[in-house]
FITOR-799402 format. One line per 10 residues: their letters; for each residue x, y, z of C-alpha. Coordinates in nm, 3 decimals, decimal comma, m for minus. Layout:
% residues N
a> X Y Z  ...
% end
This chain:
% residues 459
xxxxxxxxxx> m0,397 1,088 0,677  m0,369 1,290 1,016  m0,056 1,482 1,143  0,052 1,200 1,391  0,420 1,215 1,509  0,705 1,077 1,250  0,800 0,728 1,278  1,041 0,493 1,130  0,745 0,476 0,830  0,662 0,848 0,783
xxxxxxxxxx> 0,972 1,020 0,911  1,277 1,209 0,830  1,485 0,855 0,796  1,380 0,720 0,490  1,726 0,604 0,326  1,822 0,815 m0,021  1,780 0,506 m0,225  1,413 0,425 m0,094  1,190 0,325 m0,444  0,885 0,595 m0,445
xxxxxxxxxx> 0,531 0,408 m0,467  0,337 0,534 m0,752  0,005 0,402 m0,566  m0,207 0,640 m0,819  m0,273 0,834 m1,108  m0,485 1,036 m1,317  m0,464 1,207 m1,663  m0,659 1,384 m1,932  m0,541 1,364 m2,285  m0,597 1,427 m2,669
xxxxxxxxxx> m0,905 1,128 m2,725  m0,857 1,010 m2,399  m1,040 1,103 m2,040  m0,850 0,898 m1,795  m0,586 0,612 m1,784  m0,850 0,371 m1,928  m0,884 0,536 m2,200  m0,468 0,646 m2,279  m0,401 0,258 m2,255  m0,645 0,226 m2,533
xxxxxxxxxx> m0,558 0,484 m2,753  m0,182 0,338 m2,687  m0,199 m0,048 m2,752  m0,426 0,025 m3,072  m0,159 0,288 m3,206  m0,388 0,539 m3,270  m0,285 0,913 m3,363  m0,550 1,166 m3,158  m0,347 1,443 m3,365  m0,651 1,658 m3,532
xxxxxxxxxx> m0,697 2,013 m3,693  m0,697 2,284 m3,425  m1,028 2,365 m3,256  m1,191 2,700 m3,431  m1,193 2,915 m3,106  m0,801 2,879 m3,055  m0,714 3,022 m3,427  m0,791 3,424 m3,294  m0,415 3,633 m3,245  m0,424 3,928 m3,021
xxxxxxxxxx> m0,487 4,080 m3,354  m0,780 3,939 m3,370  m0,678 3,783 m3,737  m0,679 3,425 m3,787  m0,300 3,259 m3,673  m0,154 3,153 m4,022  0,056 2,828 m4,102  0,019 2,479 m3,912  m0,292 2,408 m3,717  m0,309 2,020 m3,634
xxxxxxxxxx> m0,170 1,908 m3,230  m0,341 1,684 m2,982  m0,672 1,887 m2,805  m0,853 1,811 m2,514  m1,242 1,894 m2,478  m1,388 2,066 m2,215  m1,099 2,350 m2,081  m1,368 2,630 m2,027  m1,573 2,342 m1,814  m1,538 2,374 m1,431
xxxxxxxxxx> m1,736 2,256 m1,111  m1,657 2,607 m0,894  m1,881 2,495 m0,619  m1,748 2,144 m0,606  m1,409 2,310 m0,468  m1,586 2,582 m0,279  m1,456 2,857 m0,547  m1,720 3,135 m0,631  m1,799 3,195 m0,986  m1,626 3,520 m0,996
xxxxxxxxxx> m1,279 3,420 m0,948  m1,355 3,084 m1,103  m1,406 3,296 m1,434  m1,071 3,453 m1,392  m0,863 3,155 m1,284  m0,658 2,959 m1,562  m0,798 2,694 m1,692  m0,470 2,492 m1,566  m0,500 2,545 m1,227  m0,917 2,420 m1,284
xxxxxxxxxx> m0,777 2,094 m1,458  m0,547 1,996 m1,172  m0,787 2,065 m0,884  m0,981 1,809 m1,090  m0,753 1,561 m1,174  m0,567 1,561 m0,838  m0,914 1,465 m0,638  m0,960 1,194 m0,942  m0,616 1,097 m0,874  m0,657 1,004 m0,504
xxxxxxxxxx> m0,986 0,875 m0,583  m0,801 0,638 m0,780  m0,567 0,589 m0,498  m0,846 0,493 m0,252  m0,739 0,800 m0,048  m1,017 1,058 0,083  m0,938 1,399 0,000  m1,063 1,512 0,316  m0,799 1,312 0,491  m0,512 1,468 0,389
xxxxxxxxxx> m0,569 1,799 0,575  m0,286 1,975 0,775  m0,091 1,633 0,635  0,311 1,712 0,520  0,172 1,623 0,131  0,324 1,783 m0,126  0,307 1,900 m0,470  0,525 1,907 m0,750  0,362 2,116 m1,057  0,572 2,119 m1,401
xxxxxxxxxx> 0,429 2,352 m1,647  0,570 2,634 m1,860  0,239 2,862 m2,029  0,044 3,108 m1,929  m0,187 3,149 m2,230  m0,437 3,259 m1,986  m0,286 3,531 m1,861  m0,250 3,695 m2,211  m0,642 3,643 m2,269  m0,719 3,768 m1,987
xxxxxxxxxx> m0,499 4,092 m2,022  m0,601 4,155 m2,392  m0,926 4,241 m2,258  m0,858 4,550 m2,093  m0,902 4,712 m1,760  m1,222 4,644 m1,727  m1,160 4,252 m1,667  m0,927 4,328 m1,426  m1,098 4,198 m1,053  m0,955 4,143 m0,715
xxxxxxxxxx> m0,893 3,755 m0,881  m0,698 3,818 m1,130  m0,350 3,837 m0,980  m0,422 3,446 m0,832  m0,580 3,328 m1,101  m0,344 3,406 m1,373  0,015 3,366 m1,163  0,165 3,057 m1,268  0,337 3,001 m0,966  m0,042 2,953 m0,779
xxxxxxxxxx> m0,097 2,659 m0,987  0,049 2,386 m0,766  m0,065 2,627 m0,445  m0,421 2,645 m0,570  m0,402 2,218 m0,511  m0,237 2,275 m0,169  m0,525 2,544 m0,054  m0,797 2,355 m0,130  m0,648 2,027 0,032  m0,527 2,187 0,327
xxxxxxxxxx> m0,169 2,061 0,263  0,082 2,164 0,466  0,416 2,028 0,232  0,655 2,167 m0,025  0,402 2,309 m0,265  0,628 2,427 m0,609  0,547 2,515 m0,962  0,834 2,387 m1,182  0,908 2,536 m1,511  1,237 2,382 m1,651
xxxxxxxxxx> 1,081 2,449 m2,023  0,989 2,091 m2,172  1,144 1,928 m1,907  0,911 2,066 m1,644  0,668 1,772 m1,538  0,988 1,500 m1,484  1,169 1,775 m1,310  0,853 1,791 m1,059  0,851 1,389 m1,044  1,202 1,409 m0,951
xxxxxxxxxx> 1,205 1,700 m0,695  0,882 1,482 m0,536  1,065 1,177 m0,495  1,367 1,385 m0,364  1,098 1,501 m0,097  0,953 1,153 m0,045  1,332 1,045 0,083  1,499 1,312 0,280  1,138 1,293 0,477  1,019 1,662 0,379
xxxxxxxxxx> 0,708 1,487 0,273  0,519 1,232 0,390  0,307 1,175 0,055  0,380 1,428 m0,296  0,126 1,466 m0,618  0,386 1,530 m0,877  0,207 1,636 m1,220  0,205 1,808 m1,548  m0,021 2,069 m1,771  0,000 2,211 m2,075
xxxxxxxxxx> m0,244 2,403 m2,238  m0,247 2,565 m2,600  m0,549 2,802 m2,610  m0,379 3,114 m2,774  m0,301 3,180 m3,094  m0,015 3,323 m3,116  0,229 3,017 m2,912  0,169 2,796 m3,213  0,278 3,087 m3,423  0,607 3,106 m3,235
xxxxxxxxxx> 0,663 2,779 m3,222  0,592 2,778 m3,632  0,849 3,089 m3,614  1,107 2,898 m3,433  1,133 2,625 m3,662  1,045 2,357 m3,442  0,641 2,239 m3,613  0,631 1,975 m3,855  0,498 2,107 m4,141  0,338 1,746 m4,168
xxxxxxxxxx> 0,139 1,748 m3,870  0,307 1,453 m3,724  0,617 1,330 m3,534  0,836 1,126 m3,731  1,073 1,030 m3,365  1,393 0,832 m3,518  1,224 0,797 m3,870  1,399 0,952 m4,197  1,126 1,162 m4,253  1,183 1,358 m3,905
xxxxxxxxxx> 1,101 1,723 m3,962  0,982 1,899 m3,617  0,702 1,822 m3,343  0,308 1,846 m3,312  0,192 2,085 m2,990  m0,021 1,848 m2,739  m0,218 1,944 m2,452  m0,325 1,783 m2,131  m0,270 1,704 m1,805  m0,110 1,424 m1,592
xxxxxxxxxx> m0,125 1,375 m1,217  0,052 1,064 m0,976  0,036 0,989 m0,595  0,345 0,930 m0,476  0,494 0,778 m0,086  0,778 0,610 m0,025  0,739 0,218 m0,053  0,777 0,139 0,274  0,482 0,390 0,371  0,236 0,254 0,110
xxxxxxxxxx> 0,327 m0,108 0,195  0,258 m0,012 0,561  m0,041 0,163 0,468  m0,196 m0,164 0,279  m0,156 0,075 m0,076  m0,198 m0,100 m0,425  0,162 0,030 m0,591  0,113 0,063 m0,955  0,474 0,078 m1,043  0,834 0,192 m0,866
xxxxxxxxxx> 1,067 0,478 m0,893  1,402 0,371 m0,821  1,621 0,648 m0,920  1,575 0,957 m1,107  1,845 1,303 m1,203  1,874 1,638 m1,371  2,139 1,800 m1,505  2,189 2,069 m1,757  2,383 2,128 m2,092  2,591 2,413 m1,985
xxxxxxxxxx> 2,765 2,595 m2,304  2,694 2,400 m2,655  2,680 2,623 m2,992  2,323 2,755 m2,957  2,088 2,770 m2,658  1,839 2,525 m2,756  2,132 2,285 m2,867  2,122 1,978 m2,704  2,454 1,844 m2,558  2,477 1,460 m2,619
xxxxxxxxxx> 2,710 1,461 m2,329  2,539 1,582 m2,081  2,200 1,346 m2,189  2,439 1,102 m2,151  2,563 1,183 m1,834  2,204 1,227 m1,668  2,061 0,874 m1,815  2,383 0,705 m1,633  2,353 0,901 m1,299  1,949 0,826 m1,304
xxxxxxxxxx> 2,082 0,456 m1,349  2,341 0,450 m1,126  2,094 0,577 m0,803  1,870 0,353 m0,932  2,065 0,080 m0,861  2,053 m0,116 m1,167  2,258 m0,240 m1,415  2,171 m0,147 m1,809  2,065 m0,525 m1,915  1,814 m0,454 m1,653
xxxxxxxxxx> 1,642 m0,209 m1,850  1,420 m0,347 m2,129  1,305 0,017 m2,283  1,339 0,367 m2,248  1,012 0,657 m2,358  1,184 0,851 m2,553  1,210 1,261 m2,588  1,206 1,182 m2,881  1,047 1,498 m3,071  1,140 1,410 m3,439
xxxxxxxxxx> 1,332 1,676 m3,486  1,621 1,649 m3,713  1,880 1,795 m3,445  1,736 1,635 m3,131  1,704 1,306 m3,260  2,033 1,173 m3,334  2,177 1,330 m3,055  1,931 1,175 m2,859  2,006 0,837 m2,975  2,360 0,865 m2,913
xxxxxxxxxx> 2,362 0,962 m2,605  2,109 0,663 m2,525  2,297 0,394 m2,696  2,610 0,533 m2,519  2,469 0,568 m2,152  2,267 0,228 m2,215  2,222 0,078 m2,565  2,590 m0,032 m2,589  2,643 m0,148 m2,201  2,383 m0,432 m2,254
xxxxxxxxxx> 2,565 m0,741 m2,234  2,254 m0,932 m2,294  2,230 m0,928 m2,674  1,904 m0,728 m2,660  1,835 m0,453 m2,857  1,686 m0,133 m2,611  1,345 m0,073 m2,686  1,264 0,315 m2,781  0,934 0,522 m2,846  0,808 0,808 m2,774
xxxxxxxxxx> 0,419 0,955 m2,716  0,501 1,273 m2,835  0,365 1,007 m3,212  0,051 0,998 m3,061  m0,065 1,304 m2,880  0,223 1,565 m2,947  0,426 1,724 m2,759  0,311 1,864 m2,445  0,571 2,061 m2,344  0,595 2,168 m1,967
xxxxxxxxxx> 0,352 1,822 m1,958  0,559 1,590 m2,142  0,802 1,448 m1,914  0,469 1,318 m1,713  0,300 1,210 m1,971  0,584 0,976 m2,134  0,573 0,825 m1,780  0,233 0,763 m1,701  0,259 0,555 m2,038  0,512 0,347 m1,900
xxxxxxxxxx> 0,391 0,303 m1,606  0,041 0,155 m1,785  0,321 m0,024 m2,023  0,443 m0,212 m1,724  0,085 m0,257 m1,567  m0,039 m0,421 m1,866  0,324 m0,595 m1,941  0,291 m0,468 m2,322  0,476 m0,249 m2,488  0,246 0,005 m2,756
xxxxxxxxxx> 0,409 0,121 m3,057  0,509 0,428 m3,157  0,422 0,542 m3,442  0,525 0,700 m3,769  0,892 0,488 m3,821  0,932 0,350 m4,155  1,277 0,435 m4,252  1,550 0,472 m3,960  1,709 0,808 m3,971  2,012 0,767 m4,169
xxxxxxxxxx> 2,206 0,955 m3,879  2,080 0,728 m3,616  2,272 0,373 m3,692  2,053 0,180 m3,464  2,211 m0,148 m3,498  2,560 0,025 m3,355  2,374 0,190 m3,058  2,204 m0,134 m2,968  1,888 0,064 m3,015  1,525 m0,057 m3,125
xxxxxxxxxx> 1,241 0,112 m3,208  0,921 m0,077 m3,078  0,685 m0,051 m3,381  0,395 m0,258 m3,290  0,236 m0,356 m2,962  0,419 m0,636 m2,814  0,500 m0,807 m2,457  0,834 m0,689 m2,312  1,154 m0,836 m2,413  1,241 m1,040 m2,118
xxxxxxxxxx> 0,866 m1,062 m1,953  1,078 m1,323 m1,688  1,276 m1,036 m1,506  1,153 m0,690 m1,357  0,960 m0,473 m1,578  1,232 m0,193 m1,576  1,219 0,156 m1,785  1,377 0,491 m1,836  1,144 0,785 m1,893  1,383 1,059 m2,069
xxxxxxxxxx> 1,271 1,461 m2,088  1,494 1,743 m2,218  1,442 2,116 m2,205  1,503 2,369 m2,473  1,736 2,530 m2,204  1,913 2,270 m2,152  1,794 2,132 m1,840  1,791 1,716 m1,886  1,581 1,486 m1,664  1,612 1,052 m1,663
xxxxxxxxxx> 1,395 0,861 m1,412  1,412 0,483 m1,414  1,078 0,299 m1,285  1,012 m0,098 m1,255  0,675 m0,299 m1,149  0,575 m0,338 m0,810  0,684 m0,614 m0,579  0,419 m0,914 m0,548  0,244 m0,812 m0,220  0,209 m1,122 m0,013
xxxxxxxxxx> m0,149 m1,319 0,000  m0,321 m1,237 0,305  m0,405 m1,509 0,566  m0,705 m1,404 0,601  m0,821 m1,437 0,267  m1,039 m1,729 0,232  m0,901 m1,758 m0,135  m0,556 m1,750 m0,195  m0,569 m1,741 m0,534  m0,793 m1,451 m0,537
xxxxxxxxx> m0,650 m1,212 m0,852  m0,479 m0,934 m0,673  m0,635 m0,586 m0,751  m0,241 m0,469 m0,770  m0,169 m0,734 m1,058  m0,501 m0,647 m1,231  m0,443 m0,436 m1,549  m0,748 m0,304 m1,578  m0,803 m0,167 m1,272
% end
């Protein structure tokens, strides 16, 4: 991409309902590397939920962290190519390990989007960053004065995280770290798309990372009531008793259609609509309002432009906690579930069974698995649901759980889904996505019936 003067493609007249081209993506996740390898772990319903790694148990104290130690890990955080991105090992040692794993996953991300890094110098790209940890930060600072360099301030400042991306592309948009608690990563999707079509941007990477390396923020969490003492997420399930950390990192490449149509892109899914709101006054601070869930699902829907029976299944929040659930559920059956005239049940699940929760990541996560869920026109089950949740009547709420993998309910109209994340704070997030529009055969192709690399699961 160059800096060559707006047009009716690229510039600032883009009209507010434009879908956003998710033309690519990259992630790294508990037992799985890259897309490939989430899809798997997905469709064969497999829980990458394991004991916590050894060096992550130390408190400030320096005494082991009591009570629950299993959540989804990744491999590798202290691993980092410094010269690769022309960083010098002295403030690579000193940067967080976040800002290392998007610099990595946003170049694998526009590798995956055929686009050159290189390219996209002095180019009105943005980036959207959701996050909300600094673990980092606190190691570093436990160590004293003496690991205190002329670094330190950049590498441990959350707010450089998404900047660090813009620096070392040379990108000249919006560049934003988001922290709306768990919300965080859909927040950044939707303030990227909200770019994309008031023509701020001309191309965004929206993404998400979380990671858990001190001891001490799963002790919190334990203190705050929110862990399953079970090591698992029991999302809609009777057993439902709190949430598993996760860690990891999500990335997507983002322009409006009618750019990546015109610039020959293979779109991997659409974003048609997408809004945040927040809870306002409810009885406790981290009480969810129903209301206002409710409220953002219908507003995502409305600028989507669709009507609920055109929605087949919504990821889920979905924690498994005993207070989030049903109030989650209600608010879905009410802003959807009950509006489908269609006799189908809404299909429901949630990641957070396989990996955890990742937090300031979630949102991002629970999207890129949709997007793969419409890619490979199956939906993957989520896990742990035996026994509904006696305060969740799921018949009433027109509601179903998927429980095993399965094609989608009406394969013979658009793939559409809603991706749901909620904050702690209060601050509520809905985006609604659908599959890419068949891109027409080209006349010079001496086979017309040539499989298109845009169709092509795999891929």
């Amino acid at each position: 991409m160059t800096s060559e003067p707006r047009s009716e493609v690229n510039g600032p007249h883009r009209g507010r309902s434009e879908p956003i081209a998710v033309v690519g993506l990259s992630c790294r996740l508990p037992e799985a590397s890259g897309p490939a390898a989430f899809w798997e772990l997905l469709s064969e319903g497999r829980d990458a939920l394991t004991d916590m790694p050894a060096d992550r148990w130390e408190s400030i104290s320096g005494d082991p962290v009591d009570g629950i130690r299993r959540g989804g890990f990744i491999d590798g955080i202290a691993d980092f190519d410094a010269s690769f991105f022309g960083i010098s090992p002295r403030e690579a040692v000193v940067m967080d390990p976040q800002q290392r794993l998007l610099l990595e996953l946003t170049w694998e991300a526009l590798e995956d989007a055929g686009i050159v890094a290189s390219t996209l110098e002095s180019s009105a790209t943005s980036v959207y960053v959701g996050t909300a940890r600094e673990d980092y930060t606190s190691l570093v600072y436990r160590q004293g004065s003496s690991a205190i360099t002329q670094h330190t301030v950049t590498g441990t400042h959350r707010g450089i995280i998404a900047n660090r991306v813009s620096y070392a592309l040379g990108l000249n948009g919006p560049s934003l770290t988001v922290d709306t608690s768990q919300s965080s990563s859909l927040v950044a999707v939707h303030l990227a798309c909200e770019s994309l079509r008031t023509g701020e941007s001309d191309m965004a990477l929206a993404a998400g990372v979380n990671l858990n390396i001190l001891g001490e923020g799963i002790g919190g969490a334990e203190q705050f009531g929110g862990l399953s003492p079970d090591g698992r997420s029991f999302t809609f399930d009777a057993r439902a008793n709190g949430y598993v950390r996760g860690e990891g990192a999500g990335v997507l490449v983002l322009k409006p259609l009618s750019r990546a149509l015109a610039d020959g892109d293979r779109v991997l899914s659409l974003i048609l609509g997408s809004a945040v709101n927040n809870d306002g006054a409810t009885p406790g601070l981290t009480v969810p309002s129903g209301a206002a869930q409710e409220r953002v699902i219908r507003l995502a829907r409305e600028r989507a432009g669709v009507a609920p029976d055109a929605i087949q299944y919504v990821e889920l929040h979905g924690t498994g906690t005993p207070l989030g659930d049903p109030i989650e559920a209600a608010a879905l059956g009410a802003a959807l579930g009950t509006l489908k005239a269609d006799g189908d049940p809404l299909r429901v699940g949630s990641v957070k069974t396989n990996i955890g929760h990742l937090e300031g990541a979630a949102g991002i996560v629970g999207l890129i698995k949709t997007v793969l869920s419409i890619r490979h026109r199956m939906l993957p089950p989520s896990l742990n649901f035996e026994t509904p949740n006696p305060d969740i009547p799921l018949g009433e709420l027109n509601l179903a759980v998927n429980e095993r993998l399965s094609p989608w309910p009406r394969p013979d109209r658009p793939l559409t889904a809603g991706v749901s994340s909620f904050g702690m704070g209060g601050s509520n997030c809905h985006v609604i996505l659908t599959e890419a529009p068949a891109r027409p055969a080209d006349p010079a192709d001496p086979d017309p019936a040539a499989v298109d690399p845009a169709a092509d699961p795999a891929d």
